[in-house]
C-alpha positions as CSV (number, residue, x, y, z in Angstrom):
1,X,-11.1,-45.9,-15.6
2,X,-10.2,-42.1,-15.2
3,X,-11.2,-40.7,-12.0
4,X,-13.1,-38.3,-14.4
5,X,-15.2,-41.0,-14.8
6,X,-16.1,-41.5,-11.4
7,X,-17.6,-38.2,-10.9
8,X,-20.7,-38.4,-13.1
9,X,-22.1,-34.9,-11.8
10,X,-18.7,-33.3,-13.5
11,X,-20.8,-31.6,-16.3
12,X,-23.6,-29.8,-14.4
13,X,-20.0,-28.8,-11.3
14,X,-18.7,-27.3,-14.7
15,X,-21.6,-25.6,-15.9
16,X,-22.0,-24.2,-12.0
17,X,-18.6,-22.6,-12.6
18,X,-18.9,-21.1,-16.0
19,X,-22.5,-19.2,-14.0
20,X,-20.5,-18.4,-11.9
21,X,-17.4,-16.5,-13.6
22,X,-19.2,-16.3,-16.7
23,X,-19.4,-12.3,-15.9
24,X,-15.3,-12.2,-15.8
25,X,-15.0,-12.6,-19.4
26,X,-17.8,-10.0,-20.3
27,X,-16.1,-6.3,-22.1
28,X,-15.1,-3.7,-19.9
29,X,-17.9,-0.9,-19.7
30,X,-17.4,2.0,-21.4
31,X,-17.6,3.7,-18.2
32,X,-14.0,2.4,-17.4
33,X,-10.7,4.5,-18.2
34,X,-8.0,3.3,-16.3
35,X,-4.8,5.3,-17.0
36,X,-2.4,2.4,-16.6
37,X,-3.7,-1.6,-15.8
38,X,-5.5,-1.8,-12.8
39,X,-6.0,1.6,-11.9
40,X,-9.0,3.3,-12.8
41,X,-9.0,7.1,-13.6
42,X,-10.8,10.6,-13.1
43,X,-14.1,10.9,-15.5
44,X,-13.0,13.9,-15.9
45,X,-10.3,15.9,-17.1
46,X,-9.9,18.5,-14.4
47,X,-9.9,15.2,-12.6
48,X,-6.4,14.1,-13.3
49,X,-3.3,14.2,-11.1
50,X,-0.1,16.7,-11.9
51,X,-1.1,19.5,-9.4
52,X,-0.4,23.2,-10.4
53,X,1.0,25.1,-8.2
54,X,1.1,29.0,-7.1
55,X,1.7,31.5,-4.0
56,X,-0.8,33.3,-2.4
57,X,-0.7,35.4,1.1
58,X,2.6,33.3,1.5
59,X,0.7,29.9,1.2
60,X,0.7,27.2,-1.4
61,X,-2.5,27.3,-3.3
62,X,-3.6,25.8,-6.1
63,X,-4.1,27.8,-9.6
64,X,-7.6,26.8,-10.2
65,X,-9.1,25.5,-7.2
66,X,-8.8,27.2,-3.8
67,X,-11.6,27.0,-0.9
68,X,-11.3,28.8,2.7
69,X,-14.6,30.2,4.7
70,X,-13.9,33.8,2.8
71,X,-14.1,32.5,-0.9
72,X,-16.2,30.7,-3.8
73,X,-15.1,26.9,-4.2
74,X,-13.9,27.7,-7.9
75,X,-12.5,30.9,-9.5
76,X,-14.5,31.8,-12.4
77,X,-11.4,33.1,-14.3
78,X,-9.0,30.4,-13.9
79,X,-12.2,27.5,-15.1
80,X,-13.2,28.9,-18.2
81,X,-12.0,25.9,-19.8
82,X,-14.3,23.5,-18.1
83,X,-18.0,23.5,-18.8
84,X,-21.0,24.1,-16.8
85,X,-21.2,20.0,-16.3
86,X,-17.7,19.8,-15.3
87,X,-17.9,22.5,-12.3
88,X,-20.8,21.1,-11.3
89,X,-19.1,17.7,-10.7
90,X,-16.0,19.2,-9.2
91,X,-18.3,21.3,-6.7
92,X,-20.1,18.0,-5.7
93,X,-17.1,15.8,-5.4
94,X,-15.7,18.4,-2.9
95,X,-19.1,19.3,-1.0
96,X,-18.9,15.3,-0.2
97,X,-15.1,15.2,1.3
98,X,-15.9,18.3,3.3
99,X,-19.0,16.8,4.7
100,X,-17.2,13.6,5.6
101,X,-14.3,16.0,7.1
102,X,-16.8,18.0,9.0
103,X,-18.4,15.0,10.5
104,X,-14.6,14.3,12.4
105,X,-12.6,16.2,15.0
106,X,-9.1,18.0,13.6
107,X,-6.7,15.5,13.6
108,X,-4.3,16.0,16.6
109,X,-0.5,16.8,16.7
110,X,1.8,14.0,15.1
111,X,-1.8,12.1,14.0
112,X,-3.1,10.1,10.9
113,X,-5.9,8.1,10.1
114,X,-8.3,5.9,7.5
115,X,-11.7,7.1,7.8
116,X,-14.0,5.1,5.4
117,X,-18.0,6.9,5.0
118,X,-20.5,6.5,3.0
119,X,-22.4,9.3,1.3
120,X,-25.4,8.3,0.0
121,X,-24.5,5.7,-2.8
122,X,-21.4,7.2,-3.0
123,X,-18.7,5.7,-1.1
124,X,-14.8,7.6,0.4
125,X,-12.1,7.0,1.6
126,X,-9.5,9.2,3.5
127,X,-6.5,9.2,4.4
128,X,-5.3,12.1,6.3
129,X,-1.8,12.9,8.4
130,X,-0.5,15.7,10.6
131,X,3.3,16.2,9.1
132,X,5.3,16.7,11.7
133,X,7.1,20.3,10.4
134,X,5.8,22.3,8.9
135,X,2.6,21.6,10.2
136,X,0.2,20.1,7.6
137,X,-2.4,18.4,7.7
138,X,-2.9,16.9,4.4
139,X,-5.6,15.0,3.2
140,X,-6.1,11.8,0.1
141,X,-9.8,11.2,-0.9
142,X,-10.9,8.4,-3.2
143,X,-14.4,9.3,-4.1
144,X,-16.5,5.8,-5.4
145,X,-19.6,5.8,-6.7
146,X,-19.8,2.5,-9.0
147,X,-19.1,4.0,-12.2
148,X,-16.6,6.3,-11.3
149,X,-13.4,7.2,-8.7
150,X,-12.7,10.7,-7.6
151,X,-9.4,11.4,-6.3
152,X,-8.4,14.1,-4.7
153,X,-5.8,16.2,-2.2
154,X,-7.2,18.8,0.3
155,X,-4.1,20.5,2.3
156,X,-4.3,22.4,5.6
157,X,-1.5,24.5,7.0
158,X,-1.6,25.3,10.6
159,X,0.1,27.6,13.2
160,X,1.9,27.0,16.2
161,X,-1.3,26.6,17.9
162,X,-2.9,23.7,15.4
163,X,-5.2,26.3,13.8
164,X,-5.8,25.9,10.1
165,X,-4.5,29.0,8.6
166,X,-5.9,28.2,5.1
167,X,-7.2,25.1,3.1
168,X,-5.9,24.4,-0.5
169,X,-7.4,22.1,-2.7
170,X,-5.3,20.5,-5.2
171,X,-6.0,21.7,-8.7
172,X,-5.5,18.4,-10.4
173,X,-4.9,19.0,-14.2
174,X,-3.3,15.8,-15.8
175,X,-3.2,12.2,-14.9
176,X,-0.6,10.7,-12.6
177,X,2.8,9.5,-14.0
178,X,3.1,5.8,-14.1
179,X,7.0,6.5,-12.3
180,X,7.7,8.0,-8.9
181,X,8.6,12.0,-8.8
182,X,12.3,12.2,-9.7
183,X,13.5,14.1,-6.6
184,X,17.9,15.2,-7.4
185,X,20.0,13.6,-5.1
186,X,22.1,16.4,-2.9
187,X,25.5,16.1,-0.8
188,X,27.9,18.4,-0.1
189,X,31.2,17.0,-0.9
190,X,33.4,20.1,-0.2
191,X,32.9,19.1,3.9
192,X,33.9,15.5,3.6
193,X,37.8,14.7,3.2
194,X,38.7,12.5,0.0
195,X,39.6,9.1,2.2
196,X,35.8,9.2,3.2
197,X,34.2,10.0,-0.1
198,X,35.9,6.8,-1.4
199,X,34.6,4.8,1.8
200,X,31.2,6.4,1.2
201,X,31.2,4.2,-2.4
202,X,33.1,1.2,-0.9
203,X,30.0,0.8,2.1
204,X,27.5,1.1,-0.5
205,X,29.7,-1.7,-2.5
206,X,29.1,-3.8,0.9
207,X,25.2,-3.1,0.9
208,X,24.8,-4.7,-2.5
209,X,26.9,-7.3,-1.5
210,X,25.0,-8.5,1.2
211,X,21.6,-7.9,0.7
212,X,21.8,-9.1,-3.3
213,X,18.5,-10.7,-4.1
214,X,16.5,-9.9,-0.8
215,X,12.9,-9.0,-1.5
216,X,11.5,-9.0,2.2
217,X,11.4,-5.7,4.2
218,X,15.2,-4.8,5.6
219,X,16.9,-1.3,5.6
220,X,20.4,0.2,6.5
221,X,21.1,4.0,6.8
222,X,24.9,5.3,6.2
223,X,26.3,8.0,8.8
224,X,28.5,10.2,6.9
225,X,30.5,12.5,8.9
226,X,33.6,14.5,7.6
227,X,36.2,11.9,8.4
228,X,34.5,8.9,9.0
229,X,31.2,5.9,7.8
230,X,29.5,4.1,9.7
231,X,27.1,1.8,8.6
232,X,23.6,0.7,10.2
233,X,22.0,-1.9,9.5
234,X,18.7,-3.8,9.7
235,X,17.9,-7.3,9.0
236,X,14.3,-7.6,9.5
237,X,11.4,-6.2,11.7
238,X,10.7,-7.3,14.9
239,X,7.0,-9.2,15.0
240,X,6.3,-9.3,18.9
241,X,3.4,-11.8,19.5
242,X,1.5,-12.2,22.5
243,X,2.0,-15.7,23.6
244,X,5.9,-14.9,23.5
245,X,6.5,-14.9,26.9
246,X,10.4,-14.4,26.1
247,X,9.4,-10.7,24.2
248,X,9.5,-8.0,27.1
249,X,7.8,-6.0,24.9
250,X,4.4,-8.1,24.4
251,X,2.5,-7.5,21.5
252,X,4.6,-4.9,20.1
253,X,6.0,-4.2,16.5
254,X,9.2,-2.8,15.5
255,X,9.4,-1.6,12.1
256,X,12.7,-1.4,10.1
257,X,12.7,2.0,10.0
258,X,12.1,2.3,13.7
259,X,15.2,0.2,14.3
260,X,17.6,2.8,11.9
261,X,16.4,5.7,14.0
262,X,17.1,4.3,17.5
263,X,20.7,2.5,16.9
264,X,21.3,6.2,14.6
265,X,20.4,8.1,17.6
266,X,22.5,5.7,20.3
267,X,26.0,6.0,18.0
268,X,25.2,10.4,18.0
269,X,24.4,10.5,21.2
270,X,27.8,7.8,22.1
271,X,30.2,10.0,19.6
272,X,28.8,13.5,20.4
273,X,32.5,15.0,19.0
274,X,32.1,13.9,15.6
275,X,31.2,16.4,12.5
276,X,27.9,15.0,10.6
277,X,27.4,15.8,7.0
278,X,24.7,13.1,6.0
279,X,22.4,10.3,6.2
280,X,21.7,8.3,3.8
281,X,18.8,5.5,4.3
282,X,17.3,3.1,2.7
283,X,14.4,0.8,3.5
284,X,12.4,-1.9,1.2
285,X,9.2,-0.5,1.6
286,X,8.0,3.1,1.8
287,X,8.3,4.0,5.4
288,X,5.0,3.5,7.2
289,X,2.0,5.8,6.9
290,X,0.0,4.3,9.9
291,X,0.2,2.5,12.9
292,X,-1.2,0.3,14.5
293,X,-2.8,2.1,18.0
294,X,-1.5,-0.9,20.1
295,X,2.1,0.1,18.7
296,X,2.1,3.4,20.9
297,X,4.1,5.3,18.4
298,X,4.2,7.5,15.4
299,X,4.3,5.9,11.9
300,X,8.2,5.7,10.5
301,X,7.3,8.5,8.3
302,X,6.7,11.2,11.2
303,X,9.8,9.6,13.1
304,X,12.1,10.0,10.2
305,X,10.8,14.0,9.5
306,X,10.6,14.5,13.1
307,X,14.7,13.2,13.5
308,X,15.7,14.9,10.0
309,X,14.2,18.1,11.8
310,X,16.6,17.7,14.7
311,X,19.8,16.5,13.0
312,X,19.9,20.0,10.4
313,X,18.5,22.0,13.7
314,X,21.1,20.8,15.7
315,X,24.3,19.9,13.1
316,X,22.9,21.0,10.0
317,X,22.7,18.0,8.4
318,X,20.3,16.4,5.8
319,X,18.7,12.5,4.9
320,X,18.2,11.1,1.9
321,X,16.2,8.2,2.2
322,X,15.6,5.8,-0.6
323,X,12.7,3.0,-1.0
324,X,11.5,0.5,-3.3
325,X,8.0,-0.6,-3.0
326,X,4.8,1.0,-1.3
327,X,3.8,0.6,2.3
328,X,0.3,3.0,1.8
329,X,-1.9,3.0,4.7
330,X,-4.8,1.3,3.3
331,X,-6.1,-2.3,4.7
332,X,-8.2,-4.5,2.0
333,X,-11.1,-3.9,5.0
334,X,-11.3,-0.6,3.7
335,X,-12.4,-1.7,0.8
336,X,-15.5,-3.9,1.9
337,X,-18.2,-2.1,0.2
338,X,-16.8,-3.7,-3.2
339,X,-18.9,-6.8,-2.8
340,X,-18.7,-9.8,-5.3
341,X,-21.8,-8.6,-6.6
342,X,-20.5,-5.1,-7.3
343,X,-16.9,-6.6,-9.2
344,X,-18.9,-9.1,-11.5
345,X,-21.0,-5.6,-13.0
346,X,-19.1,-4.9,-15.9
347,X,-20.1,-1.2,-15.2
348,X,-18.1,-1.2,-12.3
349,X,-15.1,0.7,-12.4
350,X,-13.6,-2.0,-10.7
351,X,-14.9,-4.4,-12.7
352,X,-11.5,-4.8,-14.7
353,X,-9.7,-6.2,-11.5
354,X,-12.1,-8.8,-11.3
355,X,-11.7,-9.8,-15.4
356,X,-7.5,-10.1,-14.6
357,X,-7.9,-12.3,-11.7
358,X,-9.7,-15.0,-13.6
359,X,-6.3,-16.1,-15.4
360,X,-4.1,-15.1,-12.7
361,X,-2.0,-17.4,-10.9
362,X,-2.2,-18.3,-6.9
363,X,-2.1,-20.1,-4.0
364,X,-5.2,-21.3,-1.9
365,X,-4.6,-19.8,1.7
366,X,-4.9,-22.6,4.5
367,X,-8.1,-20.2,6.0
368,X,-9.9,-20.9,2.8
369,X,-10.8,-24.7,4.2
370,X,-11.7,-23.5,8.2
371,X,-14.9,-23.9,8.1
372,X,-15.3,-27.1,9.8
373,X,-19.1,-27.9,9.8
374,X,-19.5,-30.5,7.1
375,X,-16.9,-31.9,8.6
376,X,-19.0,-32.5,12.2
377,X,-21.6,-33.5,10.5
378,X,-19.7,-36.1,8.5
379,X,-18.0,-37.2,11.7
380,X,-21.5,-37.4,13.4
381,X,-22.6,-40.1,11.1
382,X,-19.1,-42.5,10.8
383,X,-18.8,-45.2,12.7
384,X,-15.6,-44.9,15.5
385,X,-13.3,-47.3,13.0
386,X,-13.5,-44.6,9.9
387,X,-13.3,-41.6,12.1
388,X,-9.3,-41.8,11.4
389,X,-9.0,-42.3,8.2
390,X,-11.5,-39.8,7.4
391,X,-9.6,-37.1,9.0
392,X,-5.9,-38.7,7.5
393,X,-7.6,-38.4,4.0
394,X,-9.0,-34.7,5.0
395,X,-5.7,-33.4,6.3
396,X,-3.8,-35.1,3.0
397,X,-6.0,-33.5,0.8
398,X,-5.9,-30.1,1.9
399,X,-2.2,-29.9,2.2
400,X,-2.2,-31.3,-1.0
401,X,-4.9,-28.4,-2.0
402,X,-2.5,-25.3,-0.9
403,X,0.7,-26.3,-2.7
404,X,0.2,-25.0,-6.2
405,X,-0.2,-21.6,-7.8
406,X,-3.0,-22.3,-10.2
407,X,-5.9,-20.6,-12.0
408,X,-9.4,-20.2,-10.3
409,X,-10.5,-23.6,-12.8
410,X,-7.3,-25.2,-12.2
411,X,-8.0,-25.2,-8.3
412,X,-11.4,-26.9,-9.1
413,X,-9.9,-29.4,-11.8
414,X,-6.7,-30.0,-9.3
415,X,-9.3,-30.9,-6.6
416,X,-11.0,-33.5,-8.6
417,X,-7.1,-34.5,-9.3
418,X,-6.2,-35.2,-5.3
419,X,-9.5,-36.4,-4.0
420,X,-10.1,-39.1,-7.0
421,X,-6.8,-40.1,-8.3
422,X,-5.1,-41.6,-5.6
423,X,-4.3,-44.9,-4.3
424,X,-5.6,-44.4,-0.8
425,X,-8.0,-47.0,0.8
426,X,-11.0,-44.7,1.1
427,X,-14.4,-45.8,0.0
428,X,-16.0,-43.7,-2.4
429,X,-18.4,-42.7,0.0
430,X,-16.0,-40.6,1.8
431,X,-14.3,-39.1,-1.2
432,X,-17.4,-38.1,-2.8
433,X,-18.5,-36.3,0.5
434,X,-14.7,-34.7,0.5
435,X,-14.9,-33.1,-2.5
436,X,-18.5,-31.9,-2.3
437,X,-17.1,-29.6,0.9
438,X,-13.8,-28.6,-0.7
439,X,-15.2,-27.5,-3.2
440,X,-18.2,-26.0,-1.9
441,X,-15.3,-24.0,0.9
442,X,-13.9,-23.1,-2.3
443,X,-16.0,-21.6,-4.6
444,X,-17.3,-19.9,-1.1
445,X,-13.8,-18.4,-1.0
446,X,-13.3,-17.8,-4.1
447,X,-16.7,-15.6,-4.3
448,X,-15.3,-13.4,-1.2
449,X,-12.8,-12.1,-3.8
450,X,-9.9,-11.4,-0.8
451,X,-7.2,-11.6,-3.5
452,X,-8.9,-8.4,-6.0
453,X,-9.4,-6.8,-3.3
454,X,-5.8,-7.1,-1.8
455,X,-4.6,-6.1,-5.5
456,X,-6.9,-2.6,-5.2
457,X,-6.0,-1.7,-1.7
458,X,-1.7,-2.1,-3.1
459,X,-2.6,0.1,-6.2
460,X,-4.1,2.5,-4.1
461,X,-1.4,2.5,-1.5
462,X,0.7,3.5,-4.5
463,X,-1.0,6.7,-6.0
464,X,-1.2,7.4,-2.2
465,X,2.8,7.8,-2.0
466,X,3.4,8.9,-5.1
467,X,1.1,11.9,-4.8
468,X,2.6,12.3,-1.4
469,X,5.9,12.7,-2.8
470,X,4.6,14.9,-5.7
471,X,3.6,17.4,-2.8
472,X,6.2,17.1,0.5
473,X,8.5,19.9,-1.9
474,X,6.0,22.5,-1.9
475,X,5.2,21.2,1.9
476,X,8.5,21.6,2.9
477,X,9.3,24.7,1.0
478,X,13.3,26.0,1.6
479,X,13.4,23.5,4.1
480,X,15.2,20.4,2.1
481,X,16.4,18.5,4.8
482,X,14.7,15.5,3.9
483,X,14.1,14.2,0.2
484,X,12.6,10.7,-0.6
485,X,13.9,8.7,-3.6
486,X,12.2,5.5,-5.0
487,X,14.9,3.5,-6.8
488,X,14.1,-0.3,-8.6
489,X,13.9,-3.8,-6.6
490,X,17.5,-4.8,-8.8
491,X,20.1,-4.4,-6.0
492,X,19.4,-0.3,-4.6
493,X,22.0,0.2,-3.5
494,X,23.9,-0.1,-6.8
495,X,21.7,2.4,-8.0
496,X,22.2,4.6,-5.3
497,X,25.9,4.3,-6.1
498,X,25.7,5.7,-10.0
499,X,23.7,8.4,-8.1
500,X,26.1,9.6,-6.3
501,X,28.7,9.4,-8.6
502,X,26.4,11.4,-11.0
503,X,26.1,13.8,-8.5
504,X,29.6,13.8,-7.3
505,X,30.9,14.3,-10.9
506,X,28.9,17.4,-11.4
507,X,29.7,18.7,-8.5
């Protein structure tokens, strides 16, 4: 007999599950435009992403849509081509950031935070960071409301004394490339002797070499001086816990990036005689946005402008640095208003994240089977003798449970699999009272929704750095001591080689 045929209540488990995804497989509203999969758009045109820019009193502002204390939100002129209905949005949208800006103190020197409010029904998200030079404080809004996401930029330059001396709000006119801003790649070749540009090519031979294939976070930065290359690298960040009493540093992390810096600095400081030209770096993942406050430190992103300021201050020289995936500075937590009842409605603009995940492949997470209540209560009733083999046949199944990257019905069919169809000596009891709490943990885990909302929050992260990168030009002006590059997970550093022998070859 199959163990199917041991589980009589089978139909009415499935007909529980199909209730309970049944909404997955509904059709995407109308209401939802997503400019590329997964990531919903403006409703809107004026709502879109390529930001126009132009001068004004020696500022960057926006063509279409400037705001200080002095001046209307929108200039009449430069918005004839959006209707009455349009404005109106536009005005709203940006009367809520302000409010949820006015409701916190100006963010301090060297500063950046996540601040999640809610407006009525309407739900945002900021992200805002002080950038280090020139100072500006600029600011990422996701604006929710169910049927819609807002997104916009809101820029403040200050002085010298951390006074805003005007506010720009992007004028957002098309919708976000699906790529990363091509910044060119720049070095100048006429102050390094011929015997080093050759080594510069052979070191970046030696990256690929050794970090072929690698997909966790590492990063290596190349010195270039006039006569000479040295090479930094990093293996891995340091994860500092607190029960490691053989960590001086307690609880502490050290990012990649963090590492580059400090061994960058120490060789400088040890070899004060030689000529630098350049750094280039590259990191895995887009140096970090945010820290965490028990760190004590600036994210790597402020650290790497702040030490790209001082090397062209102090030798002239520039950095390049080059990443592959984004490190935003969204948390899923952030995203804890989308509740499972929000992602089922099909008029959700989120709703289409939920749809994907019901064929998507994964792993059930050890956390998903904590709750150990059942279990007590099982164990309160069983008699000393089956207390073992209880637990034996609870540990086996849920190791067995957390092996496999299945679908959301092929974790409930696989349960019935390990709990029935096996040889063990447990009365049927026992195995019937197993599976009713497996699979009660996980269609309770499964409803939770962790894994859309992890899938969101990277998305996010992502417009987040590339808008980010579509602005630091205009931020930094004349000031091009510091460009950022994204270049593909196939070995980088062979792509940073044709780069520079694109750019050496024009020169």
């Amino acid at each position: 007999m199959s163990y199917r045929a041991k589980v009589p209540r089978w139909g009415k488990i499935r007909k529980r599950l199909k209730s309970f995804f049944s909404t997955a497989f509904q059709t995407v509203s109308r209401f939802f435009k997503p400019f590329r999969p997964c990531i919903p758009t403006f409703a809107y045109p004026c709502w879109g992403w390529s930001a126009s820019m132009a001068e004004y009193d020696g500022q960057r502002q926006t063509t279409g849509s400037t705001y200080d204390s002095h001046e209307t939100l929108f200039n009449n002129s430069s918005n004839d081509h959006y209707d009455s209905a349009q404005l109106s949005l536009c005005k709203t949208i940006q009367d809520i950031c302000l409010s949820v800006l006015n409701k916190h103190p100006p963010l301090k020197k060297d500063a950046c935070e996540v601040i999640c409010d809610t407006h009525g029904k309407t739900y945002v998200i900021l992200f805002r960071i002080n950038l280090w030079h020139p100072r500006v404080v600029w600011n990422f809004f996701f604006v929710n409301d169910d049927a819609n996401i807002h997104r916009l930029r809101y820029i403040t330059p200050l002085d010298d004394d951390q006074q805003p001396r005007r506010t720009v709000w992007i004028h957002e006119q098309n919708e976000i490339e699906s790529s990363y801003p091509d910044k060119a790649f720049q070095l100048n070749w006429q102050k390094i002797n011929p015997t080093t540009k050759n080594d510069i090519l052979n070191k970046l031979q030696d990256l690929s070499d050794e970090f072929k294939n690698r997909t966790n976070q590492y990063g290596w930065v190349l010195n270039i001086f006039s006569d000479h290359v040295e090479k930094i690298t990093v293996d891995k960040p340091e994860f500092n816990n607190e029960s490691s009493s053989k960590s001086l540093m307690g609880n502490i992390h050290v990012h990649v990036e963090q590492k580059l810096i400090e061994k960058t600095h120490k060789f400088l400081k040890e070899n004060p005689e030689r000529n630098i030209i350049h750094f280039i770096m590259y990191t895995n993942k887009f140096p970090c946005l945010k820290r965490r406050t028990k760190d004590n430190t600036n994210p790597c992103f402020i650290q790497i402008i702040k030490s790209a300021f001082e090397y062209n201050s102090d030798r002239g020289a520039g950095i390049d640095v080059f990443f592959t995936n984004s490190w935003g500075p969204l948390h899923h937590t952030n995203f804890n208003f989308l509740t499972y009842s929000k992602l089922i409605n099909t008029g959700n603009v989120f709703h289409e994240y939920h749809r994907k995940q019901y064929n998507k492949r994964f792993k059930l997470d050890q956390k998903c089977f904590k709750d150990n209540t059942e279990i007590q209560k099982v164990l309160a009733h069983t008699d000393k003798p089956h207390r073992m083999q209880f637990m034996d046949e609870l540990k086996r199944v849920k190791n067995k449970l957390t092996t496999k990257e299945l679908t959301i019905i092929e974790h409930i069919d696989y349960l019935e699999e390990v709990v029935y169809n096996n040889d063990a000596n447990t009365s049927k009891i026992y195995r019937d009272k197993i599976y009713d709490m497996f699979l009660n943990m996980e269609l309770k885990y499964l409803e939770q929704e962790i894994f859309v909302v992890v899938d969101i929050t990277s998305d996010f992260n992502s417009i987040i750095v590339k808008c980010l990168l579509e602005d630091l030009p205009s931020i930094l002006g004349n000031n091009r001591y510091f460009r950022l590059h994204h270049v593909q997970q196939d070995d980088p550093a062979k792509q940073i080689i044709e780069m520079i022998k694109k750019q050496r070859t024009n020169h």
